[in-house]
N, C-alpha and C positions, 0 to 999 in steps of 0.2 A: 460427585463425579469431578474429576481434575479437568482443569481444561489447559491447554497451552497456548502461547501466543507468540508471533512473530511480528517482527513489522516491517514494511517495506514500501521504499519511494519510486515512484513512476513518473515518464512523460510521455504523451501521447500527443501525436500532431495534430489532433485538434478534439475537442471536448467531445466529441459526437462520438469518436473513434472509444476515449476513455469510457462513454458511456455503454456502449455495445457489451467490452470488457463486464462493466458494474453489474449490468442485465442479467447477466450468466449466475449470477450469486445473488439474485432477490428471494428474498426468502432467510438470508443467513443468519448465522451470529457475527459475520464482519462487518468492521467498521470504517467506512469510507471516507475521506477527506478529501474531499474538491475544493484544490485551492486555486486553481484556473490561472494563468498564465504569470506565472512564478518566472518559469526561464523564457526567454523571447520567441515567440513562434510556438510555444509549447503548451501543452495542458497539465498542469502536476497533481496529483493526487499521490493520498500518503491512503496506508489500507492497513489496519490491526487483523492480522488475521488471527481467528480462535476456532480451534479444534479441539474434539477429546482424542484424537491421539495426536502423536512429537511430528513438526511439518521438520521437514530436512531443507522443502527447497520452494519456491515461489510456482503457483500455481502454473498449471500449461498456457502458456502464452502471455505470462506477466515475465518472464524472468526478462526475456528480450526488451522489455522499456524501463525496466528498475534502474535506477540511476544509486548513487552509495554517495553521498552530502557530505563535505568534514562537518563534523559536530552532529550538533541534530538537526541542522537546516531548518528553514522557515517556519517551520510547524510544529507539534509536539501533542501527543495523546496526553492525558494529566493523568502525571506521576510517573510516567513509564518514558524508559531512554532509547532514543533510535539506536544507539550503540550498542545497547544492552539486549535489545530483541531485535536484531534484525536478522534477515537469512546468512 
């Protein structure tokens, strides 16, 4: 089975708020990165999303916090480029 992947950066005003978000997808194939107050006041988290079918866009109610980093920002899934997969 093919799978697809995207990737995408988030900030959330405060970790509790980012966790609520994470809750909704326990159980997944996605991969969560809690990187915790990356920008000042913020909570950042980066998310691998993986699906068997092609995602087009960030999930209901993540697109409004995805921030878009020059380069790859802070963090980095291994081997794979935020540029290269992101929404």
């Amino acid at each position: 089975m093919e799978e697809f992947i995207k990737m995408g950066k988030y900030e959330f005003d405060s970790e509790e708020q980012a966790e609520e978000k994470i809750a909704k997808f326990e159980g997944s194939n996605h991969l969560f990165a809690r990187l915790g107050a990356v920008t000042a006041g913020k909570f950042n988290v980066d998310v691998l999303w993986v699906s068997d079918e092609p995602l087009e866009d960030h999930p209901t109610g993540w697109k409004s916090k995805s921030v878009d980093p020059e380069g790859e920002g802070v963090h980095r899934f291994a081997g794979l480029s935020y540029q290269d997969f992101k929404f």
